[in-house]
C-alpha positions, 0 to 999 in steps of 0.5 A: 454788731460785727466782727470778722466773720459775723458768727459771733455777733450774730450769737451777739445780736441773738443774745441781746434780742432775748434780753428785749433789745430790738434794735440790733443787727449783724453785719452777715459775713462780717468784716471780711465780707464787707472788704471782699464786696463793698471795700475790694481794697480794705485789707484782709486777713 
């Protein structure tokens, strides 16, 4: 899961391991970490 700042998704992926799903992740720091260290030129907002 992912979203902009990985704070919702990682009350998704929470949510979802409760339910019985073990296969999800979260993307720490969300979108906006990912331009800011893997992707410098994604732009941000």
């Amino acid at each position: 899961m992912y979203c902009h700042s990985g704070i919702r998704s990682g009350i998704a992926v929470q949510s979802l391991k409760q339910l019985g799903f073990r296969k999800v992740k979260n993307l720490l720091g969300g979108i906006d970490r990912w331009a800011e260290v893997v992707d410098p030129e994604m732009p941000r907002y």
